[in-house]
N, C-alpha and C positions, 0 to 999 in steps of 0.2 A: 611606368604609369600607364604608357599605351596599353602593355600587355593586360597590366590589371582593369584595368577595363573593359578591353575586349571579354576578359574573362566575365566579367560580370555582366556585360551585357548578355552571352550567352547563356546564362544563370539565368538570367530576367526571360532568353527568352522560351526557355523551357518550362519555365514557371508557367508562361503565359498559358503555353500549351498545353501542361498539367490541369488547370482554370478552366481552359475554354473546353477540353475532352470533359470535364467533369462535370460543369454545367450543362453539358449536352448528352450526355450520358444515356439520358433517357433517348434519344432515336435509338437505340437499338432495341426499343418495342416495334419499330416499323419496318417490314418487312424488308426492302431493297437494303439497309441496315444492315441487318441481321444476315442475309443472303453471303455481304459482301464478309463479314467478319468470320462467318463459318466457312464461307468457301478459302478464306485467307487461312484460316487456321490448319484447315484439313490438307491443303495443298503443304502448309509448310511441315505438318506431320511427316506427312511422305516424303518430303527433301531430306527433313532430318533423319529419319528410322531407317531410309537406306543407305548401308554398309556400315551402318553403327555399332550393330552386335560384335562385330569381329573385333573392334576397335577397343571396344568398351572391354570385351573380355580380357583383351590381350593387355588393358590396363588393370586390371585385378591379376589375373596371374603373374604382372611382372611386382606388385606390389606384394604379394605372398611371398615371392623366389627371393625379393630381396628381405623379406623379414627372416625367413628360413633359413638363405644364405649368409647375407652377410652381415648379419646381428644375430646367426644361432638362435634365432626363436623359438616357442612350440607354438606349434598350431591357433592356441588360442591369443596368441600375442601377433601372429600375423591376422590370424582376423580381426582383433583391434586395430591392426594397424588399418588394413582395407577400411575399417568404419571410420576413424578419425580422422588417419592420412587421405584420404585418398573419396569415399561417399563422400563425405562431411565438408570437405576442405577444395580436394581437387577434383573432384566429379562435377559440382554445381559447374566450377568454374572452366570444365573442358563440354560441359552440357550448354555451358553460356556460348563460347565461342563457337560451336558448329550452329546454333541457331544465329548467331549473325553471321556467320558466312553462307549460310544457306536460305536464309529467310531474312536478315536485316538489312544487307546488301538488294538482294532482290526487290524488296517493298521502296527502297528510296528511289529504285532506277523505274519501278513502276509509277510512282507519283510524280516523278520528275517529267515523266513523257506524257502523263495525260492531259496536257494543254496541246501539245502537239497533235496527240489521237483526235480531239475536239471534244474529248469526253466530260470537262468542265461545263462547256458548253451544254452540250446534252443534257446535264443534271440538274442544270438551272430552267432547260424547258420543261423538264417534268416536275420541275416545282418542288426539287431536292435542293437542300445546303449543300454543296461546291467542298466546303470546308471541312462542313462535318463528318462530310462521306468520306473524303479523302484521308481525316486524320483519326478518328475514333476507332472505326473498325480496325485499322491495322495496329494503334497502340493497345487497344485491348485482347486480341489475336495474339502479340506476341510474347504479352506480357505471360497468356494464359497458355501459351505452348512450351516456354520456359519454363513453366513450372512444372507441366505434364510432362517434356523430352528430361527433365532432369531426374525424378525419381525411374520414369524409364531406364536411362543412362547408366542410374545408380546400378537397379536390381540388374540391368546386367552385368554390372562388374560386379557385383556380387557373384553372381554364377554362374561366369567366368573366375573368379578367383577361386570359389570353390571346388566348381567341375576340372579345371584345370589343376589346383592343387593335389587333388584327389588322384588325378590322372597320371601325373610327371611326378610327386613328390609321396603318393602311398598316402596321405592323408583321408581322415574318414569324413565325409560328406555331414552325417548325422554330429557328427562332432564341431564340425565347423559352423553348422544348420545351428546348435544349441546357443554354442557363443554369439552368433549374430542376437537370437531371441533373448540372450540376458544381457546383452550390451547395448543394444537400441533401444534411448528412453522415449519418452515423448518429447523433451527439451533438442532431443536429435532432431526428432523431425518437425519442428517447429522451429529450427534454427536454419533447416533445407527448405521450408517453408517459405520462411523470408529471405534467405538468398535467391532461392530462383524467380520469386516475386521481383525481387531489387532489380537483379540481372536484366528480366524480361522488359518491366519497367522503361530501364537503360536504352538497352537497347533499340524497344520499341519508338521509344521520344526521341533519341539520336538520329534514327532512319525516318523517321516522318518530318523531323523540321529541317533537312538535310535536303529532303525531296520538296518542299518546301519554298525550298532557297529562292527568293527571285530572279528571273532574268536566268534561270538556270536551262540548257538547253541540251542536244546531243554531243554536242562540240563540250562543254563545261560537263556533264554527266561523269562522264573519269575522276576528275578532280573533288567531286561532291562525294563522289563512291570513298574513295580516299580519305577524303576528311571523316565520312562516317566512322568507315572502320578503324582510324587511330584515334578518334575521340572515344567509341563504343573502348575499345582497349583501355585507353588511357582512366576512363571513369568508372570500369568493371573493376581494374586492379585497385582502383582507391578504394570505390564501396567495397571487395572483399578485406584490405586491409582496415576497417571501419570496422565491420559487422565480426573481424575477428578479434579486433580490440576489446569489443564489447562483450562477447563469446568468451573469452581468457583472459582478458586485462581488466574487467570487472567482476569476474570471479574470485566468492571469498576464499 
């Protein structure tokens, strides 16, 4: 009973968070706002986009080898697989966790310190919300870099599976190129859609009320980091197994 309550409380209080970001939504017409959500995004652009390509590729090439290899495929059955296996399914979901290790982690340890800095303070003399600025910009920043690192993420393991298929395995590019063009519906990408939406979401609301925390300090900062990233895990793996339900197990 403890546990389930705790659990629900934490429900209620991300709810709350969801409520109060979207009642207030509207600051990010005003500049300091806006400054702080673009600068948020662009920084975690660059955290995430460096060393990804190599990464991403060598996840489509090893997703070709094994259709190739060892399920005898042709070509176009490994590129099915790269789109269903692997964009569709495990792309979102390795595009999800480098934006919490690279950018979900980071924003909690920055909200966590800014009573420390005095920058609360600060923002209450210029006659800013404290709250607002703190939680808004960084849940809509991550929610919105999620979704952009993820079709990134995607098209390069796309080609990386391609160029490397071609490369190591004699496969023809323009061949590979057609099957992606008849195999990606819109239903695709409206299903990558809202996973990296979901994801971003997650993550973004885990790492703001994380940082959040009261009485949270340098000494307690470790511990908060910790809890972000196995709750972000723990609630990433539920919502994909959710949205894959819904994706396959509601399909006639």
């Amino acid at each position: 009973m403890t546990m389930q309550a705790s659990r629900m409380d934490a429900f209620g209080a991300y709810f709350q968070l969801w409520r109060f970001c979207l009642a207030n939504l509207g600051v990010l017409r005003l500049a300091p706002y806006q400054r702080r959500c673009l600068q948020l995004f662009l920084d975690g652009a660059e955290k995430t986009a460096a060393g990804s390509g190599l990464r991403a590729a060598a996840v489509g090439a090893l997703a070709v080898a094994a259709a190739l290899d060892a399920l005898s495929a042709h070509a176009d059955v490994a590129v099915r697989m790269v789109l269903l296996g692997v964009v569709r399914e495990l792309g979102p979901l390795l595009a999800a966790l480098i934006v919490l290790i690279r950018v979900g982690s980071p924003v909690t340890g920055d909200i966590a310190l800014m009573p420390a800095r005095g920058e609360e303070r600060a923002l209450r003399l210029l006659g800013l919300s404290s709250r607002a600025y703190i939680a808004v910009p960084p849940l809509v920043a991550v929610t919105c870099l999620a979704l952009v690192f993820t079709f990134y993420f995607e098209l390069l393991v796309l080609g990386g599976g391609i160029g490397l298929g071609a490369l190591l395995f004699g496969l023809s590019p323009s061949a590979m190129l057609n099957q992606v063009a008849l195999l990606v519906t819109p239903g695709d990408l409206l299903y990558t859609v809202a996973k990296s939406l979901g994801f971003g979401l997650v993550i973004g609301s885990v790492s703001v009320h994380q940082g959040l925390r009261p009485g949270l300090d340098a000494a307690r900062l470790p511990d908060a980091l910790a809890a972000s990233v196995m709750q972000c895990l723990s609630l990433l793996l539920a919502l994909n197994a959710v949205l894959a339900w819904c994706a396959y197990g509601l399909a006639p």
